[in-house]
DOLUMKOL-613971 format. One record per residue (C-alpha): residue number from 1; residue in three letters; x, y, z. Coordinates in pm, whole numbers. Example, Ala and Ser with C-alpha at 12.3 -4.5 7.8 and 13.67 -1.06 7.14 Angstrom:
BEGIN
<pt><num>1</num><residu>Ala</residu><px>1230</px><py>-450</py><pz>780</pz></pt>
<pt><num>2</num><residu>Ser</residu><px>1367</px><py>-106</py><pz>714</pz></pt>
REM end
This chain:
BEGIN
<pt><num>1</num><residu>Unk</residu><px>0</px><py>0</py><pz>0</pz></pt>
<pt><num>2</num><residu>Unk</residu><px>160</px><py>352</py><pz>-87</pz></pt>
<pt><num>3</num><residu>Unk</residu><px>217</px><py>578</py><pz>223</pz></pt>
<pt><num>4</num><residu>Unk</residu><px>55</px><py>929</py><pz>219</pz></pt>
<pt><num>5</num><residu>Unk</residu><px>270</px><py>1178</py><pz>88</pz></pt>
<pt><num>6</num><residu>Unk</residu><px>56</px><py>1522</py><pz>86</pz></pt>
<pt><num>7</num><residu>Unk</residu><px>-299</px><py>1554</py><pz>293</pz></pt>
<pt><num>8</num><residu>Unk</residu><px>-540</px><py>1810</py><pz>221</pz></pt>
<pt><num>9</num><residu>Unk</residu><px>-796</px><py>1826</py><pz>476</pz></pt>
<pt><num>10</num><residu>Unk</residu><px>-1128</px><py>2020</py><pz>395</pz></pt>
<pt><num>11</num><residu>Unk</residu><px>-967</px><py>2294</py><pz>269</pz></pt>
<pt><num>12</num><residu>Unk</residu><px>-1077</px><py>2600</py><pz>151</pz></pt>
<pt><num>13</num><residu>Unk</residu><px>-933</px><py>2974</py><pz>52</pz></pt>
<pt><num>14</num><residu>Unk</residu><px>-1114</px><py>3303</py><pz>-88</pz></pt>
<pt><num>15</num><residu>Unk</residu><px>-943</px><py>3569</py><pz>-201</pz></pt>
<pt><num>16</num><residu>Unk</residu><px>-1020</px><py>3926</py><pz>-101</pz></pt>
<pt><num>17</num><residu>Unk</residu><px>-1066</px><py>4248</py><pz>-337</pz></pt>
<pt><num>18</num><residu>Unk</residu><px>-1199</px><py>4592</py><pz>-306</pz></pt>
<pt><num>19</num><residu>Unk</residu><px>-1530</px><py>4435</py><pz>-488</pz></pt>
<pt><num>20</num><residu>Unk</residu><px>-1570</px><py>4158</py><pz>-240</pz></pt>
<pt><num>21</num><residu>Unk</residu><px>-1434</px><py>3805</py><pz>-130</pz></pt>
<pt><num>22</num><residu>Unk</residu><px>-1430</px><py>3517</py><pz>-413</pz></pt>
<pt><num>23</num><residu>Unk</residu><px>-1417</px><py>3117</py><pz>-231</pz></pt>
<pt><num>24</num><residu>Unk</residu><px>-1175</px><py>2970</py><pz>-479</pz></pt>
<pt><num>25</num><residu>Unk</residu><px>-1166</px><py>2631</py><pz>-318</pz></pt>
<pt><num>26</num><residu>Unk</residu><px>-1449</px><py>2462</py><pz>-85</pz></pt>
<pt><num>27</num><residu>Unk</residu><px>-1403</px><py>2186</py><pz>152</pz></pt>
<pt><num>28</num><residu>Unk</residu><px>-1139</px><py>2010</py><pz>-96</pz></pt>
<pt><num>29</num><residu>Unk</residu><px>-1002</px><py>1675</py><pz>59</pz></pt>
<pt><num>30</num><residu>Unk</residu><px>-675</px><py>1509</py><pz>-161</pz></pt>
<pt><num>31</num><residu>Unk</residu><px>-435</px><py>1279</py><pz>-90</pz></pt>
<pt><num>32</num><residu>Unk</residu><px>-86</px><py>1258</py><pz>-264</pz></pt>
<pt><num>33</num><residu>Unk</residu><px>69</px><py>934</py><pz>-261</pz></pt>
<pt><num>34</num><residu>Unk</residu><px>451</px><py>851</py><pz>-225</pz></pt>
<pt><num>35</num><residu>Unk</residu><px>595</px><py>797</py><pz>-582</pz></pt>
<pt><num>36</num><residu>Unk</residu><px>258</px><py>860</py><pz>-756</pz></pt>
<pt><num>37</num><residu>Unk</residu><px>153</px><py>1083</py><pz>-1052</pz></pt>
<pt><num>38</num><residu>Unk</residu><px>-165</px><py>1293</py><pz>-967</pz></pt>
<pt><num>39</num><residu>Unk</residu><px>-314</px><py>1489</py><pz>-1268</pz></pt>
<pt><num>40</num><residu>Unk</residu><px>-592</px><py>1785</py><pz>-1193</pz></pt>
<pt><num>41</num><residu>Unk</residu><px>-864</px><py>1862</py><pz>-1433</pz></pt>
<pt><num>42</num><residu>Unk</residu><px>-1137</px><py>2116</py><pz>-1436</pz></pt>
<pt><num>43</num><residu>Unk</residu><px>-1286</px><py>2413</py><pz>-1566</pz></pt>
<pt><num>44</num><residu>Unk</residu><px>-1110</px><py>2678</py><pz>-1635</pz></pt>
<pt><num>45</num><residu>Unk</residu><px>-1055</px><py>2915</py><pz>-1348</pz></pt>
<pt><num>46</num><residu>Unk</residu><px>-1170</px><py>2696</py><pz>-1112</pz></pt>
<pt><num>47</num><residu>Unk</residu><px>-854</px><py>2702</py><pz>-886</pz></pt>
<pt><num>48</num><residu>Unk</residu><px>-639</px><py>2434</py><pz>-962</pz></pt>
<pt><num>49</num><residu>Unk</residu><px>-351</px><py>2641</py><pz>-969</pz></pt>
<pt><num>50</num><residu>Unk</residu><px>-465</px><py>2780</py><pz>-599</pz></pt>
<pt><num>51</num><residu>Unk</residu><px>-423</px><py>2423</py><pz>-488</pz></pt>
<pt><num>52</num><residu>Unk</residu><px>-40</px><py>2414</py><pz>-599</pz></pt>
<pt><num>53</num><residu>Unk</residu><px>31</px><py>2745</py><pz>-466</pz></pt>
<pt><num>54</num><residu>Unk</residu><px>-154</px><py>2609</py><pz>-121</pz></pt>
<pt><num>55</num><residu>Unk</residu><px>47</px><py>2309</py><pz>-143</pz></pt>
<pt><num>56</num><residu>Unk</residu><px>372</px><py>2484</py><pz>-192</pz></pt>
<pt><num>57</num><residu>Unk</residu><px>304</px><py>2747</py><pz>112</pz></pt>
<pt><num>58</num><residu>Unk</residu><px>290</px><py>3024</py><pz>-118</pz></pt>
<pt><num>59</num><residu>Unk</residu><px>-80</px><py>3054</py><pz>-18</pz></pt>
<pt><num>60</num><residu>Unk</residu><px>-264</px><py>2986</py><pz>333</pz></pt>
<pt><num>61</num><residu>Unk</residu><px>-628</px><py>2784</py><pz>349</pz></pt>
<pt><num>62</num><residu>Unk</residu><px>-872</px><py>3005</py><pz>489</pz></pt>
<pt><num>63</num><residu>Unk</residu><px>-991</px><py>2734</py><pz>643</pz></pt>
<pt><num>64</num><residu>Unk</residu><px>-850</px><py>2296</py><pz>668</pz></pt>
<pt><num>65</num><residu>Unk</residu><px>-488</px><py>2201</py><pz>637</pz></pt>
<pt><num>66</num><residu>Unk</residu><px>-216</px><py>2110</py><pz>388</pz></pt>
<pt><num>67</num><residu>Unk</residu><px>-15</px><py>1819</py><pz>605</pz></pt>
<pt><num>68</num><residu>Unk</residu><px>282</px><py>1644</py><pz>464</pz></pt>
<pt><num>69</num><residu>Unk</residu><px>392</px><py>1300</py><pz>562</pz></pt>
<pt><num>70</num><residu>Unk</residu><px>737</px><py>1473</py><pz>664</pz></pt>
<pt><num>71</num><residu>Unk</residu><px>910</px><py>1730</py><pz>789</pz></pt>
<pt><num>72</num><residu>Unk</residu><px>1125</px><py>1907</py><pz>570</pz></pt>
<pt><num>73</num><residu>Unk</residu><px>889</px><py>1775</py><pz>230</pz></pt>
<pt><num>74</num><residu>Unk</residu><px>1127</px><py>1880</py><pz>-64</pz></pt>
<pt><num>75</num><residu>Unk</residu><px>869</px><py>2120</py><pz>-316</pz></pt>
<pt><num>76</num><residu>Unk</residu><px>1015</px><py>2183</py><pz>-666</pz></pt>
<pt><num>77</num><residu>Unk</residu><px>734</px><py>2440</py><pz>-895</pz></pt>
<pt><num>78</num><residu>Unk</residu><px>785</px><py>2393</py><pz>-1231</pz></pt>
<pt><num>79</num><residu>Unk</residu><px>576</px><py>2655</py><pz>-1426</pz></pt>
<pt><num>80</num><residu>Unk</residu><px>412</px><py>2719</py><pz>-1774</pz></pt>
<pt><num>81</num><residu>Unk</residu><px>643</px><py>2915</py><pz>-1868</pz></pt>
<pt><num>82</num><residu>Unk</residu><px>1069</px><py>2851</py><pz>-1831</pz></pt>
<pt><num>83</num><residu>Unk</residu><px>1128</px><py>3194</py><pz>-1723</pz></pt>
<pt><num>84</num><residu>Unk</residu><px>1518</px><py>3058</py><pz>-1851</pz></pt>
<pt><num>85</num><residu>Unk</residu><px>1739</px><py>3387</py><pz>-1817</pz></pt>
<pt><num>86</num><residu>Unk</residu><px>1851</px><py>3506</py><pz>-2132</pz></pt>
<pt><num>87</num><residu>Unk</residu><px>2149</px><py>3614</py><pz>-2015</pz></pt>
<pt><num>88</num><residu>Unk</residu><px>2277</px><py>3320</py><pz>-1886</pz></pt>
<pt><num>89</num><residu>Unk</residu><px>2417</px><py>2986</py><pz>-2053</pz></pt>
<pt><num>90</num><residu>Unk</residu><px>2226</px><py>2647</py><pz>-2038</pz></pt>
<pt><num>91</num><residu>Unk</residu><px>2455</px><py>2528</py><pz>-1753</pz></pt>
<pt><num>92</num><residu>Unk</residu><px>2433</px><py>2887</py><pz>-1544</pz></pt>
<pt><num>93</num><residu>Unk</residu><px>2002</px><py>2905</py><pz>-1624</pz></pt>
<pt><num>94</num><residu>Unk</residu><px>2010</px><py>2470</py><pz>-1449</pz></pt>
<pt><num>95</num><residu>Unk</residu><px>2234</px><py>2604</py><pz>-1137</pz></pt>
<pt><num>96</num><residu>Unk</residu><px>2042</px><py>2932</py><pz>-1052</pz></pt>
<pt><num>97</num><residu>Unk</residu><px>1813</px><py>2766</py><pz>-799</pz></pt>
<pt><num>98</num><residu>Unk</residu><px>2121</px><py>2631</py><pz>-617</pz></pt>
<pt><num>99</num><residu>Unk</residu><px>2225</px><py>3027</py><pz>-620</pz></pt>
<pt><num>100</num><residu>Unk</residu><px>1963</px><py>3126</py><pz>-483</pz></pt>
<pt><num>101</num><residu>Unk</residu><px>1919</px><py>2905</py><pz>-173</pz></pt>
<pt><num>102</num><residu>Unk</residu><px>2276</px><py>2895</py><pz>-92</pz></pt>
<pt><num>103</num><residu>Unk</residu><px>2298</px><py>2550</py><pz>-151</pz></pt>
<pt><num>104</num><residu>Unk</residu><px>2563</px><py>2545</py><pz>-464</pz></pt>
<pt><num>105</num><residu>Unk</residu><px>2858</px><py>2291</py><pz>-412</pz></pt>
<pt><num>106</num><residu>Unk</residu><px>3078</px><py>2139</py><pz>-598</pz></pt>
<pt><num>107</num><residu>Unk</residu><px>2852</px><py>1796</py><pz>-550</pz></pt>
<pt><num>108</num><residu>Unk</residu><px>2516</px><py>1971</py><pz>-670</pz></pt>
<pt><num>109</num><residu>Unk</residu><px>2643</px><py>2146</py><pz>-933</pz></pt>
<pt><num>110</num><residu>Unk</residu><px>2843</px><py>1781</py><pz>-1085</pz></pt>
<pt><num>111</num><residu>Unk</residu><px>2473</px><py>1647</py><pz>-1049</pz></pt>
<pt><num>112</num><residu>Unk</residu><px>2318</px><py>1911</py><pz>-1229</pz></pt>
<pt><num>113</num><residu>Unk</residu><px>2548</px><py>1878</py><pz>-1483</pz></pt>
<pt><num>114</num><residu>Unk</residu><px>2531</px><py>1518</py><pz>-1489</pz></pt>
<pt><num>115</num><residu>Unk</residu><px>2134</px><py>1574</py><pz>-1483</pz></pt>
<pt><num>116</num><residu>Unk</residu><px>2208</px><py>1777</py><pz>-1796</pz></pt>
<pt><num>117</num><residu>Unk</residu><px>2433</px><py>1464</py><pz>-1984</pz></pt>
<pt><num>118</num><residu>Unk</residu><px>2175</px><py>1213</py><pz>-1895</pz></pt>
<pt><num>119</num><residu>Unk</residu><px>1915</px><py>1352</py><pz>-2068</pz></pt>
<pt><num>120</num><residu>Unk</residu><px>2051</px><py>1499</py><pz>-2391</pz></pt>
<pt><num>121</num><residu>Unk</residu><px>2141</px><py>1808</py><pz>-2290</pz></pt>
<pt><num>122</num><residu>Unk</residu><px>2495</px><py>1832</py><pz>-2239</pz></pt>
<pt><num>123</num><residu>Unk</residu><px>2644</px><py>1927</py><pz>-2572</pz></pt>
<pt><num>124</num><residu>Unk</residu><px>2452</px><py>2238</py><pz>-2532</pz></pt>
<pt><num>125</num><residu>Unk</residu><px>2548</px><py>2369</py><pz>-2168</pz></pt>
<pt><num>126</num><residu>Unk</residu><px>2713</px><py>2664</py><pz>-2336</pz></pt>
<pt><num>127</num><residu>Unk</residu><px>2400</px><py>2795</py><pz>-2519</pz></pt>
<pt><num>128</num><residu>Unk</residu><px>2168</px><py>3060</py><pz>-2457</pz></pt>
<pt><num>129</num><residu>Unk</residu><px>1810</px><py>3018</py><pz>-2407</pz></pt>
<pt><num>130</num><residu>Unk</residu><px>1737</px><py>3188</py><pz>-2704</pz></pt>
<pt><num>131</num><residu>Unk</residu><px>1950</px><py>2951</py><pz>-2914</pz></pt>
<pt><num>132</num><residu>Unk</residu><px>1694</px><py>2631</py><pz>-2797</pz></pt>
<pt><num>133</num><residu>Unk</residu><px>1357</px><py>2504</py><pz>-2900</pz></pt>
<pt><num>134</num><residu>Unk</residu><px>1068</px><py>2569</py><pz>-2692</pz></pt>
<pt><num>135</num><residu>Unk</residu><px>1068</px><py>2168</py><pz>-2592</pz></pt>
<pt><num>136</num><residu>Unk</residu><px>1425</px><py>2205</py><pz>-2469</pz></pt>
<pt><num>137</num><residu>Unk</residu><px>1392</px><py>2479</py><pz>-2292</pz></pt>
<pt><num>138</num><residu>Unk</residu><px>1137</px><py>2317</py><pz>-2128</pz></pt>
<pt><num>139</num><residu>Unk</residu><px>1368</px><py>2036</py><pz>-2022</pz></pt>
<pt><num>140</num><residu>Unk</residu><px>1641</px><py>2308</py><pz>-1968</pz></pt>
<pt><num>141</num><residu>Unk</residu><px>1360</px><py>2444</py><pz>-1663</pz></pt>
<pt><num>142</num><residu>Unk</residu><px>1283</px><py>2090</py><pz>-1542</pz></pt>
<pt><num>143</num><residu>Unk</residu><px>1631</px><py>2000</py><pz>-1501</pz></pt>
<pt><num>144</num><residu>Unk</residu><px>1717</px><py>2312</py><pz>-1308</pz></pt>
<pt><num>145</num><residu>Unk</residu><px>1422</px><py>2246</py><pz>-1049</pz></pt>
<pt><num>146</num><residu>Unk</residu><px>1561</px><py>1839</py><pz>-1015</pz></pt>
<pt><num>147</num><residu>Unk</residu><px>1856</px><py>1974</py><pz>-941</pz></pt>
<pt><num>148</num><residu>Unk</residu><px>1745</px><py>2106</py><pz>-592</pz></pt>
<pt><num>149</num><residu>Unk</residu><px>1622</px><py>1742</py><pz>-568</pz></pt>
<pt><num>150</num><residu>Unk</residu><px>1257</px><py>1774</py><pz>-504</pz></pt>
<pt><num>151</num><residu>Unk</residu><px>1008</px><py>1520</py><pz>-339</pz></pt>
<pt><num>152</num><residu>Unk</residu><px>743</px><py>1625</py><pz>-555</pz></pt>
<pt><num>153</num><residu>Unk</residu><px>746</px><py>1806</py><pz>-884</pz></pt>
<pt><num>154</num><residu>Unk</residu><px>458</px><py>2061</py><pz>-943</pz></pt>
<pt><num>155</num><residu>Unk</residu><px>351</px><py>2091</py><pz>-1316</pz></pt>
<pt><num>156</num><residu>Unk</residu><px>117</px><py>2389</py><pz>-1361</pz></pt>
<pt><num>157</num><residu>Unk</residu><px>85</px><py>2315</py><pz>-1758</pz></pt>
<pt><num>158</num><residu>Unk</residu><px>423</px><py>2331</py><pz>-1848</pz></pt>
<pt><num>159</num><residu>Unk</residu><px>306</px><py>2222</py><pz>-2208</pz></pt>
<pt><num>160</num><residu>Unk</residu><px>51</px><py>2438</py><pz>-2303</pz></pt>
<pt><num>161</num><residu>Unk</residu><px>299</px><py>2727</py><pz>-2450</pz></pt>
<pt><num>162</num><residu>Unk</residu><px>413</px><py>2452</py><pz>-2704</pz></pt>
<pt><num>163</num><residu>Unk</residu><px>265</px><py>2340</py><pz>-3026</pz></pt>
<pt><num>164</num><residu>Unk</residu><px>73</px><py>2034</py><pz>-3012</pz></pt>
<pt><num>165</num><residu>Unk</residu><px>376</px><py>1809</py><pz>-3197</pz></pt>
<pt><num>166</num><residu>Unk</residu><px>640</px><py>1949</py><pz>-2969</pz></pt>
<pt><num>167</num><residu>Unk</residu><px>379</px><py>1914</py><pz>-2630</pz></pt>
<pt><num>168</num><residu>Unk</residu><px>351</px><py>1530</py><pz>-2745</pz></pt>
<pt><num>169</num><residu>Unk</residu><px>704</px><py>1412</py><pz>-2761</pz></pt>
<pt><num>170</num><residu>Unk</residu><px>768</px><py>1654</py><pz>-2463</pz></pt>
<pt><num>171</num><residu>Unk</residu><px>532</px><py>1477</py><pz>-2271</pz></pt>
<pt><num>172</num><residu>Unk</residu><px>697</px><py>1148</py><pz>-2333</pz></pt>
<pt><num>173</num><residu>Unk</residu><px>999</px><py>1280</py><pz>-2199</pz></pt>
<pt><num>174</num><residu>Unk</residu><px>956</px><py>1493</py><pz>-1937</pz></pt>
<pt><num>175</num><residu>Unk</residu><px>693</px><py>1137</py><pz>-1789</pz></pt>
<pt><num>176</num><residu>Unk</residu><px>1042</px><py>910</py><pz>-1861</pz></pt>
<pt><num>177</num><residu>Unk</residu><px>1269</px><py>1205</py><pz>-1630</pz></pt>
<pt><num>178</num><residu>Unk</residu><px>1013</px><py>1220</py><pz>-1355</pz></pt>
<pt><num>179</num><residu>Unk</residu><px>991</px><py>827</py><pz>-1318</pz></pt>
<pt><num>180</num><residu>Unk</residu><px>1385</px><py>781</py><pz>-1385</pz></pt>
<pt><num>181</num><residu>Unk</residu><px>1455</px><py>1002</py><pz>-1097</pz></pt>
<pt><num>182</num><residu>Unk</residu><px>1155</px><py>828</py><pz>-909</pz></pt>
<pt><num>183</num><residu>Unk</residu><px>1006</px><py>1124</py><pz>-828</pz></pt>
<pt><num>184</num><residu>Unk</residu><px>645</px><py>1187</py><pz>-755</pz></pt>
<pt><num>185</num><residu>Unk</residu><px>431</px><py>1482</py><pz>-939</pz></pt>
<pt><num>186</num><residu>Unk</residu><px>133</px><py>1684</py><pz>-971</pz></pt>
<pt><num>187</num><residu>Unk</residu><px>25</px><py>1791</py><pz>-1321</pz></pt>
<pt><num>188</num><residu>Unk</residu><px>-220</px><py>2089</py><pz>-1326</pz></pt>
<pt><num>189</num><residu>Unk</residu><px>-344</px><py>2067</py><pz>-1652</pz></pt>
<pt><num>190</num><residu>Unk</residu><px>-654</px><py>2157</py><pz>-1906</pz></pt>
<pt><num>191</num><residu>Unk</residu><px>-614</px><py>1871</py><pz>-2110</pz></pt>
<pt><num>192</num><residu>Unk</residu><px>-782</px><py>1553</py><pz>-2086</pz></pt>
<pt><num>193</num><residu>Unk</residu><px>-541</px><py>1331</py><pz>-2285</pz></pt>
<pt><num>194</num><residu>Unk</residu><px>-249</px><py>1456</py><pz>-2096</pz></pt>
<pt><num>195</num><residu>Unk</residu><px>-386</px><py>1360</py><pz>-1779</pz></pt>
<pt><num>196</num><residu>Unk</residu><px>-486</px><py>1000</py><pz>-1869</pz></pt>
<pt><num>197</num><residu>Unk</residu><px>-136</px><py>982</py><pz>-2098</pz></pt>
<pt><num>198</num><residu>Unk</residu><px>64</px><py>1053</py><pz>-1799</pz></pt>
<pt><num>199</num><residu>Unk</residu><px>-109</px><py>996</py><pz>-1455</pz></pt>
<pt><num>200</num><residu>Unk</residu><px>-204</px><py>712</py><pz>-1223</pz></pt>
<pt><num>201</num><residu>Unk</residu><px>-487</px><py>918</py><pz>-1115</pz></pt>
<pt><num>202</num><residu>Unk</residu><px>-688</px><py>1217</py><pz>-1235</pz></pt>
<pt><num>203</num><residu>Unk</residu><px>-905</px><py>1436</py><pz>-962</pz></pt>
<pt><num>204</num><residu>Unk</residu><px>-1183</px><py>1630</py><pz>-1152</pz></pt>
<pt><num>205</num><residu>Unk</residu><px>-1267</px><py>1937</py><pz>-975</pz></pt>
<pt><num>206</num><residu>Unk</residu><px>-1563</px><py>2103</py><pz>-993</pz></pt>
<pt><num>207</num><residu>Unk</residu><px>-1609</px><py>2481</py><pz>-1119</pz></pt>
<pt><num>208</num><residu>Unk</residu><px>-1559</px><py>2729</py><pz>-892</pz></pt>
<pt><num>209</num><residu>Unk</residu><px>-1537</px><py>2708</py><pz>-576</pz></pt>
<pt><num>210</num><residu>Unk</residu><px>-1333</px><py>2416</py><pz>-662</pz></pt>
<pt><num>211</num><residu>Unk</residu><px>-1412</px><py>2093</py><pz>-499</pz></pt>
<pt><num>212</num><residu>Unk</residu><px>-1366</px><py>1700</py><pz>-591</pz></pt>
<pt><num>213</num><residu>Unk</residu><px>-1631</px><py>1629</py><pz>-871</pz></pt>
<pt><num>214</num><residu>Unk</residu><px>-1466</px><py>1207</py><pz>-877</pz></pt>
<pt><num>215</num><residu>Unk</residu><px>-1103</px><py>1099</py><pz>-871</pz></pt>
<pt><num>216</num><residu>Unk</residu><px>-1023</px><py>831</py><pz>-1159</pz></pt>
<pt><num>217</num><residu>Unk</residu><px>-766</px><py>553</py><pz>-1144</pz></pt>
<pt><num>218</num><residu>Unk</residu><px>-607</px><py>511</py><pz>-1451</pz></pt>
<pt><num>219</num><residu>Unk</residu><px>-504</px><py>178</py><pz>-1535</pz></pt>
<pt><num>220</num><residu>Unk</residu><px>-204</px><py>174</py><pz>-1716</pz></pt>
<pt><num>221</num><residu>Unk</residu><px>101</px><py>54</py><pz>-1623</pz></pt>
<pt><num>222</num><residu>Unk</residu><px>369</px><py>299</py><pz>-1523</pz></pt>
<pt><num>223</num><residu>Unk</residu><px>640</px><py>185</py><pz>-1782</pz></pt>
<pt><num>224</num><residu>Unk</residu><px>413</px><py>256</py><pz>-2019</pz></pt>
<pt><num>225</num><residu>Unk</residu><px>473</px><py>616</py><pz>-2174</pz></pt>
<pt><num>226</num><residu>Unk</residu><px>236</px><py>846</py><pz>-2269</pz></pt>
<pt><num>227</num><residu>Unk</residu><px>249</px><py>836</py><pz>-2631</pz></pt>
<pt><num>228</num><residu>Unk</residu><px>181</px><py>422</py><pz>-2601</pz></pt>
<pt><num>229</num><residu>Unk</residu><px>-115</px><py>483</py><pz>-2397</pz></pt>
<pt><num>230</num><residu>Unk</residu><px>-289</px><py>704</py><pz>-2642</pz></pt>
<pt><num>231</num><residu>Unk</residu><px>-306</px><py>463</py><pz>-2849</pz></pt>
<pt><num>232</num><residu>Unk</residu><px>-519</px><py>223</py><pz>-2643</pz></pt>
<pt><num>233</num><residu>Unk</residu><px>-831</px><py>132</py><pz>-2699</pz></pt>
<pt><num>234</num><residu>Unk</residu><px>-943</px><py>177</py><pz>-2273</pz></pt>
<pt><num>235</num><residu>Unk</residu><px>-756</px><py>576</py><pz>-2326</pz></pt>
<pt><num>236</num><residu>Unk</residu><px>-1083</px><py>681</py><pz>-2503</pz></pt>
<pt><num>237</num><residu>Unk</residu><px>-1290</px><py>526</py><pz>-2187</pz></pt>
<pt><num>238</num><residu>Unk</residu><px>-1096</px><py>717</py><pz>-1985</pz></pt>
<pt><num>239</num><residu>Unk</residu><px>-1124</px><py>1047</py><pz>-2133</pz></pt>
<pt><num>240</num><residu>Unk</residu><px>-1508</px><py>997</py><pz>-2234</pz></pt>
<pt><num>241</num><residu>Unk</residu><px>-1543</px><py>935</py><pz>-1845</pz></pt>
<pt><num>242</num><residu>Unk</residu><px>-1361</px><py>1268</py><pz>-1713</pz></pt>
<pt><num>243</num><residu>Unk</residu><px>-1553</px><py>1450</py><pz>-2000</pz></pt>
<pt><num>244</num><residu>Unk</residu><px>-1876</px><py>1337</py><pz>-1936</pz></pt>
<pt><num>245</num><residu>Unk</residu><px>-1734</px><py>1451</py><pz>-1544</pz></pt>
<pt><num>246</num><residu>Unk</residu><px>-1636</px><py>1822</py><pz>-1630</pz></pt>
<pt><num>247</num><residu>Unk</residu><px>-1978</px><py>1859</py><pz>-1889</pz></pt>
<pt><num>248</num><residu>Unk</residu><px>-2236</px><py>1696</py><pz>-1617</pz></pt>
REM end
């Protein structure tokens, strides 16, 4: 049986304007699992991206909790856009996280680098941002938040600025990094067939204020990429379900 990684207890959060409060989230329970990937669904605006930002501490539940199985719980965000530094090469863009929390030694930064080799980076730790695809600077930004060696990676759609070829074979690689490094992820995403190529579960949330419409086990096995599952014949049962979920 997995062990409980992330608990969300009947949380909720509203923001506050001039024009009055909004409740972005209502009485949401969620459990992460140890070494699991969780994809979230839902309408748009509904707050899935408030739940990562709860998660990661950026925001506080106006009312529940956010417990994790362990002190010290290892966050890494990983965003829809790279926000890669223009000025800086491949290699200084993967070791500015180390910078910035003071945690740059001569170990991290050989594993960065090494992070870099392993997964077809390394001829290119001299260029600049500008001189890479949009998929690879994609991987550029993944790498440089593995190489604070997360617990759990946070995806809030770091596909949808690509085109739909690129987000594809992306996809397949960025699902082969997390489960190489045996990490374990949440994927904030408005795409159906992403979340069933790539997670063991989906949660569909409801529209706002968000809250757990159903939460779908997907029944693929977890050496199976994302590419090979979409073209299985149970995929389409999968995404008919969570469609028929988000329409009902």
């Amino acid at each position: 049986m997995q062990s409980e990684l992330i608990q969300l207890s009947d949380v909720s959060h509203s923001f506050h304007t001039v024009a009055g409060e909004t409740i972005a989230i209502q009485n949401l329970d969620l459990t992460v699992y140890e070494g699991e990937f969780l994809a979230i669904v839902g309408p748009s605006g509904c707050g899935k991206t408030t739940v990562l930002s709860l998660i990661m501490g950026l925001l506080s539940p106006t009312a529940g909790s956010v417990r994790f199985s362990r002190e010290k719980l290892r966050l890494g965000y990983m965003l829809q856009r790279d926000h890669l530094l223009d000025h800086r090469t491949v290699e200084k863009n993967v070791l500015l996280g180390l910078e910035v929390q003071h945690r740059l030694t001569e170990e991290s930064k050989a594993r960065a680098f090494a992070l870099l080799d392993t997964y077809g980076l390394g001829e290119f730790r001299t260029y600049k941002p500008q001189q890479l695809s949009g998929g690879m600077r994609q991987k550029v930004a993944l790498i440089r938040t593995l190489a604070l060696e997360p617990d759990v990676l946070l995806l809030d759609e770091p596909f949808s600025a690509l085109d739909y070829q690129t987000r594809l074979k992306l996809s397949d690689e960025v699902y082969r990094i997390i489960r190489s490094e045996h990490k374990s992820a949440i994927l904030v995403t408005h795409d159906i067939s992403e979340a069933v190529s790539m997670a063991d579960r989906v949660a569909v949330f409801s529209a706002r204020p968000a809250g757990l419409r159903e939460l779908i086990d997907i029944g693929f096995s977890a050496d199976m990429p994302p590419l090979e599952r979409r073209s299985r014949p149970e995929f389409h049962d999968y995404f008919d379900r969570i469609w028929k979920e988000l329409q009902s």
